[in-house]
NUMIPA-97813 format. One record per residue (C-alpha): residue in one letter; x, y, z. Coordinates in steps of 0.5 Angstrom, whole numbers, plus 500, padded with zeros to 3 digits. Each point is the difference from the previous one (the first is absolute). Layout:
  residu    x    y    z
       A    X    Y    Z
...
//
This chain:
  residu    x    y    z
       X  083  405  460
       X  503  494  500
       X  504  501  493
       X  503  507  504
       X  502  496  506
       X  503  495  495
       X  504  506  497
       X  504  501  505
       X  500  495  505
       X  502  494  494
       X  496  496  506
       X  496  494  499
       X  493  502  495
       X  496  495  505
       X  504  502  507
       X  499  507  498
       X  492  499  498
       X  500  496  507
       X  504  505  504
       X  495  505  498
       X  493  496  501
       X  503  498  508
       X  503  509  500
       X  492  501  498
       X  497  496  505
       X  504  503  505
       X  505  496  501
       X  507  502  503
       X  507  500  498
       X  503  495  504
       X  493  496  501
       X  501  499  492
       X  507  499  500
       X  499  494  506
       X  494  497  499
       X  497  501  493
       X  508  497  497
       X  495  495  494
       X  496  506  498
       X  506  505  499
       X  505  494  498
       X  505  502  506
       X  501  507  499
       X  504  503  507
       X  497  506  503
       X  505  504  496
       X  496  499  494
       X  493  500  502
       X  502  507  502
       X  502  502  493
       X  494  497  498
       X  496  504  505
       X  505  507  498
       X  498  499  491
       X  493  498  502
       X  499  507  503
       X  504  503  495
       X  495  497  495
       X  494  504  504
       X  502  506  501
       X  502  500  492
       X  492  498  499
       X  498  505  504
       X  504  505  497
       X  497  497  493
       X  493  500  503
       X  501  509  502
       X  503  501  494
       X  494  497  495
       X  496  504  504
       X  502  506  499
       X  501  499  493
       X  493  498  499
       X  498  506  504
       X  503  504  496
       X  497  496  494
       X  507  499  497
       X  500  493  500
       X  502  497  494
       X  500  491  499
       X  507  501  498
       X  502  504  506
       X  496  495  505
       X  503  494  497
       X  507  503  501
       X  498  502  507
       X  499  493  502
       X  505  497  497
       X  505  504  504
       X  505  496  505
       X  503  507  504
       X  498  505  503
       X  505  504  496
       X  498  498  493
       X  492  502  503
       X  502  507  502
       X  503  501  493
       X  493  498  496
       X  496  504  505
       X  505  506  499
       X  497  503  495
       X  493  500  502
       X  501  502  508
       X  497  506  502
       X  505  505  500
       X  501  507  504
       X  501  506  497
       X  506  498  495
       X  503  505  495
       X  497  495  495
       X  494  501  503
       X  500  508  499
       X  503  499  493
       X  494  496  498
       X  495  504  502
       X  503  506  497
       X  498  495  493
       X  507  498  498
       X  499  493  499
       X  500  500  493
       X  506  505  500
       X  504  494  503
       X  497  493  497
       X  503  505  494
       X  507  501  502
       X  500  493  502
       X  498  498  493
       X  505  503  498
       X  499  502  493
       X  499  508  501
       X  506  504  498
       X  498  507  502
       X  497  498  507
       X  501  507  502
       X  494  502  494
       X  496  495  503
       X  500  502  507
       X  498  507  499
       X  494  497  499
       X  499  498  507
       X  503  507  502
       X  493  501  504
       X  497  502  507
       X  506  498  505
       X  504  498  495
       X  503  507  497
       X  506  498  497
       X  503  494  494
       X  505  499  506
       X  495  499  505
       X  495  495  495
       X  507  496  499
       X  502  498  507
       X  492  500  502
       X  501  493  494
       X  505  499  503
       X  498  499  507
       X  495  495  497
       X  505  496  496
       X  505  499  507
       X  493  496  503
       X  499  495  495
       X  507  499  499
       X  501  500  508
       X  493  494  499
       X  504  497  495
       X  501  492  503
       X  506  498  495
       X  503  508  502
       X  499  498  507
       X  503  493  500
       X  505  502  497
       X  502  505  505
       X  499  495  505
       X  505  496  497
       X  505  505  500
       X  499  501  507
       X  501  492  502
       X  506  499  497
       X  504  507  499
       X  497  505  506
       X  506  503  505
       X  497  502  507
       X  504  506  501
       X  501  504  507
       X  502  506  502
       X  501  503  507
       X  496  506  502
       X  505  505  502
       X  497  504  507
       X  499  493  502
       X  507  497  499
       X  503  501  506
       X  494  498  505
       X  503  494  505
       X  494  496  497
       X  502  500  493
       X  506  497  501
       X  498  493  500
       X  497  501  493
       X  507  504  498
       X  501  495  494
       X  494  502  497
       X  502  507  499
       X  502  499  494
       X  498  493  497
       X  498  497  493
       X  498  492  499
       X  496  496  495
       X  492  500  502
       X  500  494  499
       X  507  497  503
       X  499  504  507
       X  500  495  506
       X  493  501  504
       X  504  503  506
       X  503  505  497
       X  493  503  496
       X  496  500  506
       X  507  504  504
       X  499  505  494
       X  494  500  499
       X  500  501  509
       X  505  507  500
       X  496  502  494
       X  493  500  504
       X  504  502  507
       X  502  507  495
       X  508  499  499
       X  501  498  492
       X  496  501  493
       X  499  494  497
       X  499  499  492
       X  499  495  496
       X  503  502  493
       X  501  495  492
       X  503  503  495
       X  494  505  497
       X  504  501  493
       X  499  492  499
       X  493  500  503
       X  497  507  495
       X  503  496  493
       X  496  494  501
       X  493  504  501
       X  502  504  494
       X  502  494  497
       X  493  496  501
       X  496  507  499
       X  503  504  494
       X  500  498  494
       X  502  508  496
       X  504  505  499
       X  495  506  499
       X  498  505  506
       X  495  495  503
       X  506  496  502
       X  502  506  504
       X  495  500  503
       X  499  493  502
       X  507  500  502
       X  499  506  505
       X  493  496  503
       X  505  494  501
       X  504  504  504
       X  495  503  504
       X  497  494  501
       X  505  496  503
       X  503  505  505
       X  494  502  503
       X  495  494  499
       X  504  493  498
       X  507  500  504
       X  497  503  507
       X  495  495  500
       X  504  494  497
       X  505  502  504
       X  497  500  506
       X  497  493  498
       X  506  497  500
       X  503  503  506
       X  494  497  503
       X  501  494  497
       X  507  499  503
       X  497  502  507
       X  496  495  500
       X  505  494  498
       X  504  503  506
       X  494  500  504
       X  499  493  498
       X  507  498  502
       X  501  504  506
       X  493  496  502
       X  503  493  498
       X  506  502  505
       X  495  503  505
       X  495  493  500
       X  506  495  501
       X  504  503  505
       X  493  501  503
       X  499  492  499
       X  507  498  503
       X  498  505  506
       X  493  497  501
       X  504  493  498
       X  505  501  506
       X  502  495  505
       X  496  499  506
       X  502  497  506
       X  493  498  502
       X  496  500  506
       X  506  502  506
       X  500  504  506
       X  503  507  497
       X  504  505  504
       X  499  506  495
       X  505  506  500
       X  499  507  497
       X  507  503  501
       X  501  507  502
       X  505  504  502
       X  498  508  504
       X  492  495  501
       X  503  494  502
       X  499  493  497
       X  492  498  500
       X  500  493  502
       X  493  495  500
       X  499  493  501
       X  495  496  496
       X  497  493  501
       X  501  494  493
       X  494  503  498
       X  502  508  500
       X  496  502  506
       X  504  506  503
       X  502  497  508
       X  504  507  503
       X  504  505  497
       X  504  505  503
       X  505  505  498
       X  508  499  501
       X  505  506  499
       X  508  496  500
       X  503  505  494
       X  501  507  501
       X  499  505  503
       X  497  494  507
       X  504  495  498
       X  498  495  504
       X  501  494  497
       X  501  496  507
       X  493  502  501
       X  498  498  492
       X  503  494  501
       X  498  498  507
       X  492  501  497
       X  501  496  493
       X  502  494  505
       X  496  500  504
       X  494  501  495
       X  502  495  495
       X  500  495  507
       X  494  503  502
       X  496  499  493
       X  504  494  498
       X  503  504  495
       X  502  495  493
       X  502  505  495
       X  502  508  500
       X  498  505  495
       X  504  506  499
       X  498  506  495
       X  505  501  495
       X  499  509  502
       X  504  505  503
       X  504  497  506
       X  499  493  497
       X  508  498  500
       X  501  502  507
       X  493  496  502
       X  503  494  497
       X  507  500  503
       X  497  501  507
       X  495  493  499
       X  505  497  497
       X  504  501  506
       X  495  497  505
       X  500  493  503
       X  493  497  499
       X  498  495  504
       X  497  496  493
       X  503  500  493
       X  496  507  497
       X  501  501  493
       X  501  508  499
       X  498  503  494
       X  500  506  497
       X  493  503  496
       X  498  504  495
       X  496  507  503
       X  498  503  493
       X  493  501  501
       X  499  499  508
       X  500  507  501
       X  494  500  494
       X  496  494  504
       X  502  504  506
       X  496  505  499
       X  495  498  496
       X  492  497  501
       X  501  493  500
       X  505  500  506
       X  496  504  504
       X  495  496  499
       X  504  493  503
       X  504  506  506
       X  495  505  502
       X  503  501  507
       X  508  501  497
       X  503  505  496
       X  503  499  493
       X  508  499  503
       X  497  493  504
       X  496  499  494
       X  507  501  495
       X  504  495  505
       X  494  494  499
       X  500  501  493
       X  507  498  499
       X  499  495  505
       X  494  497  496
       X  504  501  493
       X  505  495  503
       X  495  494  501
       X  496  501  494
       X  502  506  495
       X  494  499  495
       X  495  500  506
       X  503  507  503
       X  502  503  493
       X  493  499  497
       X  498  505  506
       X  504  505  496
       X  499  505  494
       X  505  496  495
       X  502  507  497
       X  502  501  507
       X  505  494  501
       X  506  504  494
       X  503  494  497
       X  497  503  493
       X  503  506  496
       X  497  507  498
       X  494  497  504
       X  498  507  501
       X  500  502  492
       X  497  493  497
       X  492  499  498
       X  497  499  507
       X  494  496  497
       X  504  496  497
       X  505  499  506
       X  494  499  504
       X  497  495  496
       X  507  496  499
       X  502  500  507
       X  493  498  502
       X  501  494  495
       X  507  498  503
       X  497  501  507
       X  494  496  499
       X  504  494  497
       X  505  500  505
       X  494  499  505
       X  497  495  497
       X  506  496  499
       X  502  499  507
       X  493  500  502
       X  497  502  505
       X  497  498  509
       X  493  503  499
       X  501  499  508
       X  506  505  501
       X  500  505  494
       X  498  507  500
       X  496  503  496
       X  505  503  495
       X  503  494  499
       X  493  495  499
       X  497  506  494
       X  506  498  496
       X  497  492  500
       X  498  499  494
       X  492  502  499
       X  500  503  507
       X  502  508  499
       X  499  505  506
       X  492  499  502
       X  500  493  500
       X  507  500  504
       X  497  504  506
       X  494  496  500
       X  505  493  501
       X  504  504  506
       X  493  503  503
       X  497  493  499
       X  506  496  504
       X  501  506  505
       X  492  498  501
       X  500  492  500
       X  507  499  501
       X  505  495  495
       X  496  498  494
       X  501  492  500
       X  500  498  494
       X  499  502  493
       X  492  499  500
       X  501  505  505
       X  502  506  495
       X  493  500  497
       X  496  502  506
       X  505  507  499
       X  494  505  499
       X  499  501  493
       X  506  496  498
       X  496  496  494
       X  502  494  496
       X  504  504  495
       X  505  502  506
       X  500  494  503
       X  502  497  493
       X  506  504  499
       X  502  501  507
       X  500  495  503
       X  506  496  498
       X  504  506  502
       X  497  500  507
       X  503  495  505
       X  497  498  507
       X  506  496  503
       X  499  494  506
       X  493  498  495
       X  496  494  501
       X  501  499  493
       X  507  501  499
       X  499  502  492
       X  497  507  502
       X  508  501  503
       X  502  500  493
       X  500  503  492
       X  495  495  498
       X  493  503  498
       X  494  497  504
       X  498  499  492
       X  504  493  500
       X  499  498  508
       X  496  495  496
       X  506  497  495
       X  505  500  507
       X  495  496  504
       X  500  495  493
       X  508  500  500
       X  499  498  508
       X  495  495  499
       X  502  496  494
       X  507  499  504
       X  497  498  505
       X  504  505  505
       X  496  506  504
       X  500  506  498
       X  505  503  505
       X  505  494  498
       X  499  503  494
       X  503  506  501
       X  507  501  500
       X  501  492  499
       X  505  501  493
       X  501  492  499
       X  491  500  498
       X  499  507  496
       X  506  498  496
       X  497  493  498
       X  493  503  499
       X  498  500  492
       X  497  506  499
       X  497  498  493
       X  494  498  504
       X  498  506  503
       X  500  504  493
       X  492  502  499
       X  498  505  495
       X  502  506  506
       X  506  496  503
       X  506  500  496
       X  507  497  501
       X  503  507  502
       X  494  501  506
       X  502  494  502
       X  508  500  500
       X  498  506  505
       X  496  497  504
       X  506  494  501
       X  505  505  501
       X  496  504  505
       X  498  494  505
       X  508  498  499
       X  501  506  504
       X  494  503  502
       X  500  507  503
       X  508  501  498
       X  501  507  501
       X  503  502  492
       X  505  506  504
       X  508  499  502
       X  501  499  508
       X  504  506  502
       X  507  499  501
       X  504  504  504
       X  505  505  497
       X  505  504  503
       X  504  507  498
       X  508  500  500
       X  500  504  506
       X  506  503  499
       X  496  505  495
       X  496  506  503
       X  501  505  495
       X  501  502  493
       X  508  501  502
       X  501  494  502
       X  499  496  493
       X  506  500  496
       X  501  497  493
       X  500  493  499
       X  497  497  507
       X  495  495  500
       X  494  501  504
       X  494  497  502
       X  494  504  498
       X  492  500  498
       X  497  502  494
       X  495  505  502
       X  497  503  493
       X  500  498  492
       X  500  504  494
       X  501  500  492
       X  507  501  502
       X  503  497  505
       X  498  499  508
       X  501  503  506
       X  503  496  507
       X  500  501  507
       X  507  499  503
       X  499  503  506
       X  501  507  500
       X  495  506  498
       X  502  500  494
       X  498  494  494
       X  505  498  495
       X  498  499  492
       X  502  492  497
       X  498  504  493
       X  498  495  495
       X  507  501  496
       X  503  496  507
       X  495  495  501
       X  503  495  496
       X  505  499  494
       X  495  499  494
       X  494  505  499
       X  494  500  504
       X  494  501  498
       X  496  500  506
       X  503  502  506
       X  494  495  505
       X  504  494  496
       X  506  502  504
       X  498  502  507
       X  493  501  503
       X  498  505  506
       X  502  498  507
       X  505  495  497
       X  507  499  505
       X  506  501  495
       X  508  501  500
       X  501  507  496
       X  507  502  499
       X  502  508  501
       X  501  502  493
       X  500  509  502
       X  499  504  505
       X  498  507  500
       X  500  503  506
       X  497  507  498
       X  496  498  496
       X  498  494  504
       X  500  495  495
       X  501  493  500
       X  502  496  494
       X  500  492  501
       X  500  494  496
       X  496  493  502
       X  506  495  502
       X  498  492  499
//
């Protein structure tokens, strides 16, 4: 295993074997990445969940070799030579193509032929030496078999699967597809004026590099071939491919050559290419999925990672025009204080009344900050509040809704809100988002949160499982107050998981705040190894022992304490006093299980103990001389706000329905390689209108520095 995780990872031979020892005692990713830095040799998270992705490659390939041998054993076929070869396989690919010949196979022309006898007819013609063939398979002119013709291609049949078994044949093929396969498409002609095929109209007749095509553009044909519009194929030069097969099979100019020649044919356009060809297309829609995943998973974190404005008095609203705005007011904590609905856009267009009502609501609930969802109506919302004279400064923010509608409606919120429907449920959510994003978000399926692309079309076990990781990282690097968290946000700690999470919530509800970190011990059924690799992520604020507020693990209270002690200060003069942590000499503390990367963090921690890792909020504004589409034209510069990123570009809010495209091409002067090294999700930037089609209702921009 090691060996295999080290082929593809280049990782560290003793990080890796480490790594796997911490992952086999049920150790998670960011406890490892965290707290075990000497047995890994610093390996970040990123890293360890490579360690972790080879590491299960490895045991579903020795899963796959066990089954195999099994059934090769069974069928008493098992030679050494074929076991050695078996175990020594390092892909599945190779390990399917060993086992080929020897799978139990469902009623195959080549099947039939044997049991009609005409083996021998055909390991004949294979050797090639039989001048008159047809003589010779008269002789094989039996039973079913009632004509030479009939024998010839029955032979035939049994020479197209062993060259179709053949390891060297096939790879071959396999790297002709790698390397020269054309993707083709055609427009599937009663469909082709359907309004809902147009958005695929330039995959109505399309031809790319297998290899070369972008991941977004794959999985937007493979789309409109599912959804009915276009035939796809994937197509090499077959004259080529034929010519070498003959080439490595025949070695005579006599009638057996004929023969073989024929039996190559047959093979190939009925077993090898549809097979191969659909292998490579696999293939290449895994790499996209994989992509299309990668993007998925760091807009997801940018989002979870998003500026929180902290714990303030909110007055969230949820704007609507024909149902009015939704308007809730929540305490720092989040807890829903009042909500009511407010109707100052058509067709009531009370916005006397509307204004009147926020006032006094804002001064009533000692409103600090008012969250505004970035939905239908959400511009003339935000004018309307900006026009307002608040008594104190309020901040207003405008607030991404993707999800709201998903949390809304869902078990969880019906659980925290039973006596209120889904639109007071929404409006809290938006209100919540802005106070902590990750604590609300995480409440939220992230499929649901649509900042990836072709989610929908993707491997959903593996994007579950890869924003499950991303979500669970992003937790346990912010941390978590085991004394507010839902339980949605306390199963993402680290060694935590659901059972356990609702165990936390019920034991607090019953005993009230936990006051210090022994405390999470007494959670039924949180044992030892739980408590190990949560409890540094769970933090218990206003403690009497400041240390269970911060990053550093229980483990190391005692070297803590040491540090103090042996500066002559007390612990809480400690914490946060840079002038004494920076003289310490940590050469002191190194012991076998404690070395100098532990401590640094520890030193680092007690500088700012607790420091939220996220941005403040900042304010942002849109040009509010832009409402619609037709009120860009080229050349402006506008304030805007990224709201997705993809392969070839990201989109951005500048205040209207529609988001316009920075594609990478604009993004900067010189090439860019990954598009999350130019702008992040939710960034505010300066974009200058590059073209505007208001037809098709496209925007094309450029990032202005």
């Amino acid at each position: 295993m090691i060996t295999y995780i080290l082929q593809h990872t280049k990782l560290p031979k003793d990080s890796i074997k480490n790594t796997v020892e911490l992952l086999n005692q049920d150790c998670t990713i960011p406890f490892i990445s965290r707290y075990r830095k000497e047995a890994t040799g610093n390996l970040d998270e990123v890293q360890v969940a490579d360690i972790v992705k080879y590491k299960e490659q490895f045991e579903a390939l020795e899963k796959r070799k066990i089954a195999i041998l099994k059934a090769l054993e069974e069928q008493a076929i098992l030679t050494e030579d074929l076991k050695q070869k078996i175990s020594k396989t390092q892909d599945l690919i190779t390990l399917e193509d060993l086992y080929l010949p020897f799978k139990k196979k469902r009623k195959t022309k080549a099947e039939t032929a044997r049991k009609n006898g005409l083996e021998p007819l055909a390991k004949i013609i294979m050797s090639q030496n039989a001048n008159d063939i047809e003589s010779v398979a008269y002789k094989y002119v039996k039973g079913d078999i009632s004509t030479t013709e009939d024998a010839l291609e029955g032979a035939r049949h049994i020479i197209a699967e062993w060259i179709n078994e053949r390891t060297d044949i096939r790879n071959n093929l396999r790297n002709e597809l790698e390397r020269r396969a054309q993707i083709t498409t055609k427009v599937v002609k009663s469909k082709s004026t359907d309004e809902k095929a147009q958005k695929f109209r330039d995959y109505f007749d399309w031809s790319e590099s297998l290899s070369q095509i972008p991941s977004h553009r794959l999985l937007a044909i493979l789309r409109a071939e599912s959804e009915g519009y276009i035939r796809v194929k994937i197509e090499v030069d077959e004259i080529r491919v034929l010519e070498r097969i003959d080439n490595k099979i025949i070695r005579s100019q006599n009638a057996c050559a004929d023969q073989i020649e024929l039996a190559i044919s047959d093979a190939y356009k009925r077993l090898l290419f549809p097979s191969l060809s659909n292998e490579a297309l696999n293939n290449a829609k895994e790499k996209a999925d994989e992509s299309a995943i990668t993007v998925f998973a760091k807009n997801l974190k940018q989002l979870l990672l998003g500026s929180p404005i902290g714990e303030k008095r909110v007055l969230a609203i949820d704007p609507g025009f024909r149902t009015g705005c939704k308007v809730v007011c929540l305490d720092a904590q989040g807890n829903l204080k009042h909500n009511e609905t407010i109707y100052p856009h058509a067709p009531k267009n009370d916005s006397i009344g509307a204004i009147k009502k926020i006032s006094s609501l804002a001064e009533a609930y000692k409103i600090e900050a008012i969250a505004i969802g970035n939905g239908t109506a959400s511009r003339e919302t935000e004018t309307l509040i900006r026009k307002i004279q608040f008594k104190n400064e309020i901040q207003v923010f405008v607030v991404s809704e993707a999800g709201a509608s998903i949390y809304s409606a869902s078990k969880i919120a019906r659980d925290e809100f039973p006596n209120y429907d889904v639109t007071v449920r929404g409006s809290v959510s938006i209100g919540r988002r802005l106070q902590d994003p990750l604590a609300e978000l995480v409440k939220i399926d992230a499929k649901s949160i649509g900042v990836g692309q072709y989610q929908h079309d993707v491997d959903q076990t593996k994007l579950q499982k890869q924003l499950d990781t991303v979500v669970e990282n992003c937790v346990n690097a912010v941390g978590v107050n085991i004394n507010s968290a839902s339980k949605p946000l306390l199963s993402y700690v680290s060694g935590i998981g659901p059972k356990l999470a609702e165990n936390i919530f019920d034991y607090r509800t019953a005993n009230g705040v936990f006051k210090s970190r022994k405390d999470i011990l007494k959670v039924p059924r949180l044992g030892g190894k739980a408590f190990e690799q949560s409890a540094a992520f769970l933090r218990i604020k206003g403690a009497k022992n400041p240390l269970d507020d911060s990053a550093v693990h229980p483990e190391r209270y005692t070297i803590v304490k040491q540090m103090a002690k042996d500066e002559g200060v007390s612990l809480e003069d400690l914490i946060g006093n840079k002038a004494v942590l920076q003289k310490i000499d940590l050469k002191k503390y190194v012991s076998e299980t404690v070395g100098l990367l532990t401590l640094k963090d520890i030193i680092k921690e007690l500088e700012k103990p607790g420091i939220d890792i996220r941005e403040t909020a900042k304010v942002f504004t849109f040009n509010q001389n832009i409402k619609t589409i037709t009120d860009l034209h080229e050349g402006q510069l506008l304030p805007g706000i990224v709201n997705n990123i993809t392969n070839f570009g990201c989109f951005v809010d500048v205040g209207i329905k529609e988001s316009g495209l920075i594609h990478v091409s604009n993004l900067s002067d010189s090439f860019v390689k990954d598009v999350n090294e130019h702008v992040h999700l939710h960034q505010q930037i300066i974009v200058k209108v590059l073209e505007v089609d208001v037809t098709r209702k496209r925007i094309q921009l450029k990032l202005h520095k």
